[in-house]
C-alpha positions as CSV (number, residue, x, y, z in Angstrom):
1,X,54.5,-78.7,57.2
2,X,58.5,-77.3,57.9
3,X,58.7,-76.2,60.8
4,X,60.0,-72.7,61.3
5,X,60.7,-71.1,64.2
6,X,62.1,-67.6,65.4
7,X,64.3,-66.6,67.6
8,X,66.5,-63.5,68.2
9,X,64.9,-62.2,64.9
10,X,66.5,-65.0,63.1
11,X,64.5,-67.5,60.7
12,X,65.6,-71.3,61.1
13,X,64.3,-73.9,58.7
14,X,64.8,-77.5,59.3
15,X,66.8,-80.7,57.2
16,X,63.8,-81.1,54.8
17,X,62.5,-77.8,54.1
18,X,66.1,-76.8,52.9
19,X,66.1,-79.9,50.7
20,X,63.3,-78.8,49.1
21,X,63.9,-74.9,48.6
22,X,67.6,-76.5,47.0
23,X,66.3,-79.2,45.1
24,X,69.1,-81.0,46.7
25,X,68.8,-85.0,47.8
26,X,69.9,-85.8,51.4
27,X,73.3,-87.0,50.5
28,X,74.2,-83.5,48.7
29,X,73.3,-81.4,51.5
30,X,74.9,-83.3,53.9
31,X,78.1,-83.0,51.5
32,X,77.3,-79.5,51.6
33,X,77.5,-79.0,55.2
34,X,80.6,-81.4,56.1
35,X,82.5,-79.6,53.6
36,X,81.7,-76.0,55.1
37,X,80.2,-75.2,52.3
38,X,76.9,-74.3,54.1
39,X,76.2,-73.5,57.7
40,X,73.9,-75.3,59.9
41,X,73.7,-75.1,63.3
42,X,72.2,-78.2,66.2
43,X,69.2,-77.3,67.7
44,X,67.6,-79.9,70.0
45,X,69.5,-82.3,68.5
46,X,68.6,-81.8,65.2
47,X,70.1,-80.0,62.0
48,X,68.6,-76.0,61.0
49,X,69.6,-73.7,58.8
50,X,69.6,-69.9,58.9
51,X,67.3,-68.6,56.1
52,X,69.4,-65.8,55.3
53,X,72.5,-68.3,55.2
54,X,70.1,-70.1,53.0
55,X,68.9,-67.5,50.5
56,X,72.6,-66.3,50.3
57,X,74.1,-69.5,49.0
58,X,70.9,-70.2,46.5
59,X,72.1,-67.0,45.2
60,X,75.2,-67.2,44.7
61,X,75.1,-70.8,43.7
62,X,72.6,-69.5,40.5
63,X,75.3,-66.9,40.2
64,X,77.8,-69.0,39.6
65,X,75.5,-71.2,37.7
66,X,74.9,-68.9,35.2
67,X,78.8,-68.1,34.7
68,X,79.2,-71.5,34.2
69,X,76.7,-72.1,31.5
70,X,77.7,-68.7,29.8
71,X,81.1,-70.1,29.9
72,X,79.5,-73.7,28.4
73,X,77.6,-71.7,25.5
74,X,80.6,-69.9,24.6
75,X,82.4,-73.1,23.9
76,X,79.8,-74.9,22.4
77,X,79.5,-71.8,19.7
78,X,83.3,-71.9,19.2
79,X,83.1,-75.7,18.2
80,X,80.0,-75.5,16.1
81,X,81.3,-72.2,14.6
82,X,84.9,-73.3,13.7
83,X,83.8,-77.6,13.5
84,X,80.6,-77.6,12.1
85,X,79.1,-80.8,11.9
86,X,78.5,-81.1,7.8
87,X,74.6,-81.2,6.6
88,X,73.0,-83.9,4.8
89,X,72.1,-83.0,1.4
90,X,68.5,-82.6,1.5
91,X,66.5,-84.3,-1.4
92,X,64.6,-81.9,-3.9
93,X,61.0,-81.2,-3.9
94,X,59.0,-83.4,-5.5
95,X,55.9,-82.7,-8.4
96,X,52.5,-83.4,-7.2
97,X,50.8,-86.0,-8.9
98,X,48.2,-84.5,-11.5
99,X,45.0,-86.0,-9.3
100,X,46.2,-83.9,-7.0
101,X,46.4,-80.9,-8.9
102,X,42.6,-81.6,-10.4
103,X,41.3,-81.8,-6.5
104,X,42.7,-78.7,-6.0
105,X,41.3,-77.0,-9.3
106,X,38.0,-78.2,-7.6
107,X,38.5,-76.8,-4.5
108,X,38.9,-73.3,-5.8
109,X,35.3,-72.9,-7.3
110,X,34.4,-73.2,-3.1
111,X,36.4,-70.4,-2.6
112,X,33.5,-67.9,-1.6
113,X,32.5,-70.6,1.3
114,X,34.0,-69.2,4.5
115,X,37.6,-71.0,5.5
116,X,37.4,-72.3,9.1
117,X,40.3,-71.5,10.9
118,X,43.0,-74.5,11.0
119,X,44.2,-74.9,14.2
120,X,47.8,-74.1,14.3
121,X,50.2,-77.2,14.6
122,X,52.8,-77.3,17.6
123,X,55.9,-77.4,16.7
124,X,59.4,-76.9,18.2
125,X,59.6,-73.2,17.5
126,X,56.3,-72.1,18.6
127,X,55.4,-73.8,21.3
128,X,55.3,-71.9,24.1
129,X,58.4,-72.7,26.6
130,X,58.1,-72.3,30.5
131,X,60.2,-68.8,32.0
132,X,62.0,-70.6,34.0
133,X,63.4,-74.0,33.4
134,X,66.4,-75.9,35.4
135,X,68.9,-76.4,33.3
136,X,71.1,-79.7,34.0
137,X,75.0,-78.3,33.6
138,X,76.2,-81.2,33.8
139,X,74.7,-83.0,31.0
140,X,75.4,-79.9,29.0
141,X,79.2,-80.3,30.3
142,X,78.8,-83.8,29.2
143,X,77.5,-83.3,25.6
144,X,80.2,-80.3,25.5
145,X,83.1,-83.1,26.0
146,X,81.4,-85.3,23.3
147,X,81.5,-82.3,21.1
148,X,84.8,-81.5,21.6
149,X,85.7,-85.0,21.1
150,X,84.0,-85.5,18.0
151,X,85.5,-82.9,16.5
152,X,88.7,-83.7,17.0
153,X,87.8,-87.5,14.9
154,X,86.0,-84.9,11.8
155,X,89.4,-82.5,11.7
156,X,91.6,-85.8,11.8
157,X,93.5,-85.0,14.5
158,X,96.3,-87.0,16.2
159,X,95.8,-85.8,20.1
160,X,94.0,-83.8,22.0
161,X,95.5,-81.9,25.5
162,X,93.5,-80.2,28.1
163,X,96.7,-78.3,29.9
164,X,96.0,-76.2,33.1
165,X,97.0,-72.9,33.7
166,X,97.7,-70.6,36.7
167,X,94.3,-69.9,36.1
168,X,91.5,-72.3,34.0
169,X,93.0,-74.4,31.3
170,X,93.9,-74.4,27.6
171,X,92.8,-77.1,24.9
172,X,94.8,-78.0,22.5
173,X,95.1,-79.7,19.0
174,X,97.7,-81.9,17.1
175,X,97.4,-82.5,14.1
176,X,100.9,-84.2,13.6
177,X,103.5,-81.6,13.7
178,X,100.8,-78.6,14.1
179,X,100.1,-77.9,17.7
180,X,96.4,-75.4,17.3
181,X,95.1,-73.9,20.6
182,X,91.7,-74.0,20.5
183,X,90.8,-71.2,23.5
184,X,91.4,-70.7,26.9
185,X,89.0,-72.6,29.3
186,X,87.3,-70.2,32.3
187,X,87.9,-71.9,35.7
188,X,84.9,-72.2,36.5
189,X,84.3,-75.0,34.1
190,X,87.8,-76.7,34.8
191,X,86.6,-78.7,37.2
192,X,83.5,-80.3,35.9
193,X,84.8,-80.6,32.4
194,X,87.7,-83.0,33.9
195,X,85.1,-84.7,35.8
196,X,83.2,-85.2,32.6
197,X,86.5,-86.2,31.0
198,X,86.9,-89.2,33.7
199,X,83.8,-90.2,32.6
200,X,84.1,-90.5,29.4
201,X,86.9,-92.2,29.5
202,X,85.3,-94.9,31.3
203,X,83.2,-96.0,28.3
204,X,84.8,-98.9,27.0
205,X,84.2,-102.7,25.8
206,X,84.0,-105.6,28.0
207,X,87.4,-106.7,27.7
208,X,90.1,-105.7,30.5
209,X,92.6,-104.2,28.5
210,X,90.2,-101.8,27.2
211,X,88.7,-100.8,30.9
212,X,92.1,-100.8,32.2
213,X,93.1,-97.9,29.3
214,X,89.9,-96.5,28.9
215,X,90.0,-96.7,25.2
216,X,86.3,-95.7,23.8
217,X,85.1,-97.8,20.8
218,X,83.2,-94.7,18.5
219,X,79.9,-95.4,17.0
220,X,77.7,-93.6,14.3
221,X,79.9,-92.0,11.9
222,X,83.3,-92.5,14.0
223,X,82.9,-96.2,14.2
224,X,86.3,-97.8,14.0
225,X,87.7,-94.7,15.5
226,X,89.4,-95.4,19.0
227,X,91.1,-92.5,21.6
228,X,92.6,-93.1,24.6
229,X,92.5,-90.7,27.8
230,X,95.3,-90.1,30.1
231,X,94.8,-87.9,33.0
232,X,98.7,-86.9,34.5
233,X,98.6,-84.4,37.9
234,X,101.2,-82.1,37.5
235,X,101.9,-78.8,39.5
236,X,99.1,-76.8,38.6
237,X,96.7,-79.4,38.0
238,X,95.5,-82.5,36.1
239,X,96.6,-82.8,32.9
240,X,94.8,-84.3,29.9
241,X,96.2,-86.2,26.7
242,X,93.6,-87.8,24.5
243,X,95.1,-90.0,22.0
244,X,93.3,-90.5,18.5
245,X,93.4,-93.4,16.2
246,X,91.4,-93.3,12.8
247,X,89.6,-96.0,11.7
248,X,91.3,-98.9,10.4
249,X,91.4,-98.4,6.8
250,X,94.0,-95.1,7.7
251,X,96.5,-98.1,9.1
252,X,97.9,-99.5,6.1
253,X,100.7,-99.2,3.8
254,X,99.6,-96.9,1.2
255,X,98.1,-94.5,3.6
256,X,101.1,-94.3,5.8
257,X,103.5,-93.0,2.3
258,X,104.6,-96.2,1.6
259,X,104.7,-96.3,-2.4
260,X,103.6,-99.5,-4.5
261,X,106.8,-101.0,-5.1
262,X,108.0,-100.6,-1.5
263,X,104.5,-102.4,-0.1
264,X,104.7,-105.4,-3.0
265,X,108.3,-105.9,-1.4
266,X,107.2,-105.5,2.3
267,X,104.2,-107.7,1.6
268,X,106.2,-110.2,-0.5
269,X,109.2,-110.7,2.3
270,X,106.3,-110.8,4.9
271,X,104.6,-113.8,3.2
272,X,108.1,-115.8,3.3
273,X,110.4,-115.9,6.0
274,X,113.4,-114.1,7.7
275,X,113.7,-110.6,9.5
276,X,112.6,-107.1,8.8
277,X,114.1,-104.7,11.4
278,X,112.7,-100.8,11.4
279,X,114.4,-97.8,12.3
280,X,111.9,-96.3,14.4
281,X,110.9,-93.5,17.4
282,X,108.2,-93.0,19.5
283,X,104.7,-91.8,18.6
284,X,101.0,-92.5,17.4
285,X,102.3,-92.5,13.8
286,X,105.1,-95.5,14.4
287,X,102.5,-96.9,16.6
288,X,100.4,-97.0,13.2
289,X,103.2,-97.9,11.1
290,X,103.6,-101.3,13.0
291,X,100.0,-101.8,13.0
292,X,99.9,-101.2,9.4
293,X,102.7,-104.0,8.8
294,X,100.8,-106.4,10.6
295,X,97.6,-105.9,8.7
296,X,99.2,-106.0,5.4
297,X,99.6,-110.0,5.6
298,X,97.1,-110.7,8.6
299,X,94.2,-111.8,6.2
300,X,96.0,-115.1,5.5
301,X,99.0,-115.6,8.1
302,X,98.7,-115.3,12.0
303,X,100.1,-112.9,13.2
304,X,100.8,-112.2,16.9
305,X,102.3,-108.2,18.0
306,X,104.1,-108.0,21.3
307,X,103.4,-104.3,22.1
308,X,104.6,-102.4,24.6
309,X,103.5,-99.0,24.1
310,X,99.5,-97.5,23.3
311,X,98.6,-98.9,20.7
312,X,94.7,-99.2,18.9
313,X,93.1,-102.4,18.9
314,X,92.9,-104.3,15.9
315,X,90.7,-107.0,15.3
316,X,93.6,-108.4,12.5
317,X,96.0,-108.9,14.8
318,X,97.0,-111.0,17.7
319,X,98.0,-108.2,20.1
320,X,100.1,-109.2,23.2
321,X,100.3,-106.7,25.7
322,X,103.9,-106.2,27.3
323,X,103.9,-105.4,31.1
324,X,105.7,-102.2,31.4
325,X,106.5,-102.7,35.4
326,X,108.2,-105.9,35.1
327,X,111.5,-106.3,33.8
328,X,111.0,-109.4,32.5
329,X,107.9,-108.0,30.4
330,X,109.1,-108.3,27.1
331,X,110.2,-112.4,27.5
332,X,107.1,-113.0,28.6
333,X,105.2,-111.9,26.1
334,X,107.6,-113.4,23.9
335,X,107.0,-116.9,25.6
336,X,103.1,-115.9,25.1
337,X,103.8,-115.0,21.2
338,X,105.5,-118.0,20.4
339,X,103.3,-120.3,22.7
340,X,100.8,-119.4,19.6
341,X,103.1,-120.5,16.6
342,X,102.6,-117.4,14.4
343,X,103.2,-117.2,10.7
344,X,104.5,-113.5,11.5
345,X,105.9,-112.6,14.9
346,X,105.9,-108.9,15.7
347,X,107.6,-106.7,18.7
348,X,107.4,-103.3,18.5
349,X,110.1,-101.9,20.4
350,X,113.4,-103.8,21.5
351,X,115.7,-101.3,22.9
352,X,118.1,-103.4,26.2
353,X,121.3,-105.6,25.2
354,X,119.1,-108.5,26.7
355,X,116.2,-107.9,24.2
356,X,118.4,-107.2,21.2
357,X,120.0,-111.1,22.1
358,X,116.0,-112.4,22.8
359,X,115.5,-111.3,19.5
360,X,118.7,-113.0,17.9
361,X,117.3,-115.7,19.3
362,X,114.5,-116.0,18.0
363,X,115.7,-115.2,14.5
364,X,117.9,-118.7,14.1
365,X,114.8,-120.8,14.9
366,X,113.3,-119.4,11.3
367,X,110.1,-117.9,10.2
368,X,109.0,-114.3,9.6
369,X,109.8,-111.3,12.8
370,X,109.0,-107.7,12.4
371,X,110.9,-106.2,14.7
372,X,111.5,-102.2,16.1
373,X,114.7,-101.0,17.3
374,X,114.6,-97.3,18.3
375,X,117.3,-95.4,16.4
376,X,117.4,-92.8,13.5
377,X,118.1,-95.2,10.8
378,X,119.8,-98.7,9.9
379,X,123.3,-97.7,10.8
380,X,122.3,-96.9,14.0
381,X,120.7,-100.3,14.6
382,X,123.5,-102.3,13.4
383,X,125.5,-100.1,15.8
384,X,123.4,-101.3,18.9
385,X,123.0,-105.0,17.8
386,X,127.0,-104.3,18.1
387,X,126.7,-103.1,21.4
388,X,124.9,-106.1,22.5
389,X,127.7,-108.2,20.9
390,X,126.0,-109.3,18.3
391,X,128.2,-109.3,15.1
392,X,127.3,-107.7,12.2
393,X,127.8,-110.8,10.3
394,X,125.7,-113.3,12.5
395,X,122.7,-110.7,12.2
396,X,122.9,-110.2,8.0
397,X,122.6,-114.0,7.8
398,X,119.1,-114.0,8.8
399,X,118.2,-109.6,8.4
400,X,115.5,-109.7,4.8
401,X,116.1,-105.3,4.9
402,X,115.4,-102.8,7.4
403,X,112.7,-99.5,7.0
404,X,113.8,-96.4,7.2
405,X,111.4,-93.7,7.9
406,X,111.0,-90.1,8.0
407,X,107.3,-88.2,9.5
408,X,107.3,-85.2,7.0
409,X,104.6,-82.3,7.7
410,X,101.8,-81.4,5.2
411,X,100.9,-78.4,4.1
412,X,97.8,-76.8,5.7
413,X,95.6,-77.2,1.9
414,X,93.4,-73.8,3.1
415,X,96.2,-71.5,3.5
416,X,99.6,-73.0,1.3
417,X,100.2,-70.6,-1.5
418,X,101.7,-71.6,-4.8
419,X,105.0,-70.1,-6.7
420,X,107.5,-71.1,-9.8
421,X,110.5,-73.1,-8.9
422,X,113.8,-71.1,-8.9
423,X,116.5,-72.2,-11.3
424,X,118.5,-74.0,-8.8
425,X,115.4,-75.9,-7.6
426,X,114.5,-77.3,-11.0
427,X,118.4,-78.3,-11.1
428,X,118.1,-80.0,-7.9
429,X,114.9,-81.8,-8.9
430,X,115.6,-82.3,-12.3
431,X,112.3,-80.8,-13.1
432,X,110.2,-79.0,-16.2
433,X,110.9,-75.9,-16.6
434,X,107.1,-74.8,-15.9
435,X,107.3,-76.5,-12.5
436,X,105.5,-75.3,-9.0
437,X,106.2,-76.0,-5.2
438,X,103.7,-74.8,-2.2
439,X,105.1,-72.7,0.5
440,X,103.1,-72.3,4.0
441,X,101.5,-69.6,5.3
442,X,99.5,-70.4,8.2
443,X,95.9,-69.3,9.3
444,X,93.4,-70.1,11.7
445,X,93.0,-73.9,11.4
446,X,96.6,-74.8,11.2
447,X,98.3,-71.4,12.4
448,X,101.7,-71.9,11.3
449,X,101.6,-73.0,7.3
450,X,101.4,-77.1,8.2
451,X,98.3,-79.8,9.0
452,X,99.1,-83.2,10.1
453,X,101.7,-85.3,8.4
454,X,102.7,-88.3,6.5
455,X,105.4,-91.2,5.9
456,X,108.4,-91.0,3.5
457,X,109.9,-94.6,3.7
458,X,113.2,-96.1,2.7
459,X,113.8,-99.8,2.1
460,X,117.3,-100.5,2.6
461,X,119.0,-104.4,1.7
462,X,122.1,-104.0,3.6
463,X,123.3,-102.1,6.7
464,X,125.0,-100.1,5.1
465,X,124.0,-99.6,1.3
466,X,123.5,-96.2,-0.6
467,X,120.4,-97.8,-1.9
468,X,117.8,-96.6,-0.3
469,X,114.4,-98.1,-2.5
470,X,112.0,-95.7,-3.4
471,X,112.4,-92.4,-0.9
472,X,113.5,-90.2,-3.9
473,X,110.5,-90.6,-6.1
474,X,108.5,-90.0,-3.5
475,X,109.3,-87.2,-1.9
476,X,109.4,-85.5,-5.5
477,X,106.2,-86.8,-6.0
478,X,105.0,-85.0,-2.5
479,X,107.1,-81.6,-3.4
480,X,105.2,-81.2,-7.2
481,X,102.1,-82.4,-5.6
482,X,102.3,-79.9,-3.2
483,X,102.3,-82.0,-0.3
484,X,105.2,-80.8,1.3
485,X,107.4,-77.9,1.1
486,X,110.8,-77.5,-0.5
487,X,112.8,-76.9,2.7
488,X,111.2,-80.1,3.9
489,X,111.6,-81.8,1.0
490,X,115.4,-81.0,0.9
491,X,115.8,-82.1,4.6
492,X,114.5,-85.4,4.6
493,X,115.9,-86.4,1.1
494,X,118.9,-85.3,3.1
495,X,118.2,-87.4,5.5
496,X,118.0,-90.8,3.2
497,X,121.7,-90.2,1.7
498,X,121.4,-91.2,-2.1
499,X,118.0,-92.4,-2.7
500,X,116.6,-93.8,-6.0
């Protein structure tokens, strides 16, 4: 039996009949009384508790219990109500056969007999359910996180932040451009949602890389899809950045924007030799566009991608990861890369003098490099390969063309309204005189007018060339498709000169 005793009025219970009224193990009531959190007191050596200290924090600890799982439930109604998960068609009814309907024919001239009383089946709505039941909040934070994460994958989203405020946090959705906040979290579930978080992250494959990124290999429906978290501590807290990567039919050409002409000529210079430089910036989407490069000719050439930012794995490609902390990062990989002979050599970022001259290098021994240079467009990178002194001249011997590209948002397809093009506008377009653009507008999935967003690419042969192959059809296409919007569509044709 405990042992109790009283003194001074004053109730003590001992180590294991506080264990027990907590359902607590021994480790978590140690915890509990190193960190202050409850008060014991040595008597004859031994650990004892005040009852009242006791029944105060069991209290208060259901208290806050319960403000954490209201704060749970509200969450998970918000997901299901604005994400719901979409239903399986169910299959119709079908006829009984006509034996059955003769037995039943029978059966009714019996009628008079008296009907015993069928016992009633249990099932999960009326079986009776115990008053009090302990619920475990952290498998429910758990499930939340998978919920939340899932959801992200069904809306198609690009990331996913959990940013922390003076008080609790705020989740928030990308979908490309569009940044949607989702709700404010309480504070009371900051904590062990992050925890849950960690956790998650941790699920990976075998393979180092993964473990070492935490990238989480989807099953079930999101198979193929990949995310990656990142927890950063900044002043008022830990901050979270999930990364998302669709499945690997979204990386490739067409997907991206790239239009049928453009990919036959990507494809075509990829199957024979020389270089292919792109004009390109940071993000999940360029990150995609290399990918998708790689994959277009990967089914019958090796090729080997020297990455040095986040990328998704992809079983098509030879991926090389470059070490970030050592100078010397990017020659090594290259010395890895070219250790393996490739058909098709890719890097996806060169950016020093030193890397720009690597990759000069490389270009005079022959075969096929994909290459990214970080810069607005091809002017740009001639400009830095002449920074590096590398002449202009030198670098068009071996350059096939470089890839412009431009990220261009979508219109939200629940909100966008449609209305006649002006006179001007068909003049610009060179459009019928019946045609329609989309305009934004902006509700409570996207909240300002725009959802996500896709590729407009340019294939220019020379540095410097007017010619920019294929960008004008298709953002005309996107603009009467209603895609995009006219202001958009006016800034990026803008921003590929003359384009055919």
């Amino acid at each position: 039996m405990p042992e109790e005793t009283k003194e001074n009025e004053t109730v003590w219970l001992d180590f294991d009949t506080v264990m027990a009224r907590l359902t607590l193990k021994r480790p978590e009531l140690y915890r509990l009384v190193k960190d202050g959190k409850l008060k014991a007191e040595k008597k004859d050596q031994l650990l004892r508790f005040s009852e009242t200290v006791v029944v105060d924090f069991d209290t208060k600890r259901n208290n806050d219990e319960k403000v954490l799982l209201d704060a749970i439930v509200a969450w998970e109604v918000l997901l299901s109500e604005r994400f719901p998960i979409p239903k399986k068609e169910e299959a119709p009814p079908t006829e009984a056969p006509k034996q059955e309907e003769a037995e039943r024919v029978d059966s009714n001239s019996e009628k008079d007999k008296p009907i015993a009383e069928t016992p009633e089946v249990p099932t999960e709505t009326n079986v009776s359910k115990p008053t009090e039941v302990k619920v475990d909040v952290g498998a429910r934070v758990k499930a939340l996180v998978d919920q939340l994460v899932r959801a992200g994958i069904r809306e198609g989203i690009t990331d996913l932040y959990v940013d922390p405020l003076s008080v609790g946090d705020r989740i928030l959705f990308r979908y490309g451009d569009a940044l949607v906040n989702l709700g404010k979290v309480e504070a009371c579930l900051s904590g062990p949602l992050r925890v849950a978080l960690r956790e998650f992250g941790k699920i990976a494959n075998d393979d180092d890389v993964t473990k070492r990124r935490g990238i989480v290999a989807l099953t079930e429906q999101e198979q193929g899809h990949q995310i990656l978290i990142e927890i950063a501590p900044t002043r008022l807290g830990d901050h979270v950045h999930i990364h998302y990567w669709g499945a690997d039919k979204s990386a490739d050409l067409s997907a991206l924007g790239y239009s049928d002409e453009q990919a036959n000529l990507v494809m075509n210079q990829l199957a024979a030799s020389g270089c292919i430089l792109i004009a390109r910036g940071v993000g999940a989407f360029d990150d995609l566009h290399h990918v998708a490069l790689g994959r277009a000719v990967a089914e019958s050439n090796l090729v080997v991608s020297c990455e040095t930012g986040i990328f998704p794995k992809s079983e098509h490609l030879v991926q090389v990861t470059v070490n970030a902390k050592d100078e010397n990062g990017l020659a090594t990989a290259l010395d890895t890369a070219l250790g393996l002979e490739p058909d098709v050599l890719m890097i996806d970022l060169v950016s020093k003098p030193e890397e720009l001259k690597a990759l000069f290098a490389i270009l005079s021994m022959g075969g096929v490099v994909v290459a990214g240079v970080r810069a607005l467009d091809m002017a740009d990178v001639f400009r830095r390969f002449a920074a590096s002194d590398i002449e202009t001249e030198q670098l068009q011997k071996w350059l096939s063309f470089g890839i412009e590209r431009a990220w261009v948002r979508r219109l939200c397809p629940d909100c966008k309204t449609v209305r006649e093009m002006t006179d001007e506008e068909k003049g610009f377009w060179k459009t019928e005189k019946e045609a329609r653009v989309c305009e934004p507008v902006g509700c409570v999935r996207c909240q300002n007018g725009y959802l996500d967003r896709r590729g407009i690419f340019g294939i220019r042969r020379k540095h410097l060339s007017t010619d920019c192959l294929g960008a004008g059809s298709v953002i005309r296409k996107c603009l009467l498709d209603g895609e995009i919007s006219e202001t958009d569509a006016r800034q990026v044709y803008a921003r590929f000169g003359e384009v055919s």
